[in-house]
C-alpha angles and dihedrals in degrees: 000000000000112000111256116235112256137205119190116195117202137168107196137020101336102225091151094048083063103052088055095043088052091054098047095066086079101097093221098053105115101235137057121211105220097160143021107207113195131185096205122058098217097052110149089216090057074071100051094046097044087047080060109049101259128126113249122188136186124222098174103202085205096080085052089066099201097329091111090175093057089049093050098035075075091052090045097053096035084056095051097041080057082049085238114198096177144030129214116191096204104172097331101155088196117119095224117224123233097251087052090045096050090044089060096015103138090021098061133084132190127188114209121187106236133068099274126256093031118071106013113177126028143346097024101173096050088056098051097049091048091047084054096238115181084205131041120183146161124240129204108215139168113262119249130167095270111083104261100338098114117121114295107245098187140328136207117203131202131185115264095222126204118282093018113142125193106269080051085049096055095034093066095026085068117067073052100071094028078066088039105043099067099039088052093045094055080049090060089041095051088041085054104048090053095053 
């Protein structure tokens, strides 16, 4: 198959934009990642993807005050002038609208850091230890309107151990997802191609 362009749109350090740019050098992974989109401008993955080659462009939403779809009417366009065939959400702490969401539904991934259903939203860790959870995880699911309630595409698990607080949890929860991330990704992309 021919790899799929891919966008990946971050707002922090990127480290799972890495691990799926370090996948992608493989020629026969199935996306190839052409741009790196990011809401905030100092954003430390703009760095990483710059240091590679890849252009990386900043669409602060903060210049868009609370009209989301002006703001994402630039995403939009800057995503359709790179020919973008996917999305990966790698990190990008935007709520999408639902204009934003139909427009990309079926082309667009998200990893979450709980075991999905379970946990959508924010401070997952923290929820699962005081749940008292035995296994925490991260999924990788399609986006859909609803925060964090697209089909599951695949999911990694750890034990939540005693005394483990939340920065522990996520310390150890991310070289997870980092393994995770680009597999489930190639999933979606071969998911995609057949359809």
């Amino acid at each position: 198959m021919n790899r799929l362009r891919l966008a990946i749109m971050i707002s922090g350090r990127g480290s799972n934009m890495e691990a799926i740019l370090e996948a992608a050098k493989a020629k026969n992974y199935p996306a190839d990642p052409v741009l790196v989109l990011s809401n905030k401008p100092d954003a430390a993955g703009l760095h990483v993807a710059e240091a590679r080659g890849i252009p990386a462009v900043v669409v602060d939403h903060k210049r868009y005050g609370a009209d989301r779809q002006a703001y994402e009417q630039v995403l939009d366009e800057a995503l359709n002038r790179a020919s973008i065939e996917m999305i990966a959400l790698a990190g990008f702490m935007r709520i999408l609208t639902p204009w934003f969401v139909s427009r990309w539904e079926g082309r667009m991934v998200n990893i979450h850091p709980s075991l999905l259903p379970k946990y959508p939203g924010l401070d997952t860790h923290a929820r699962a230890i005081d749940a008292g959870d035995a296994e925490h995880g991260c999924s990788v699911h399609w986006v859909t309107e609803g925060v964090d309630s697209g089909d599951v595409i695949d999911q990694a698990r750890i034990q939540i151990q005693p005394g483990d607080t939340p920065a522990s949890l996520s310390s150890r929860l991310l070289p997870i997802e980092h393994d995770l991330y680009p597999k489930a990704l190639a999933k979606a992309c071969y998911a995609l191609a057949d359809s």
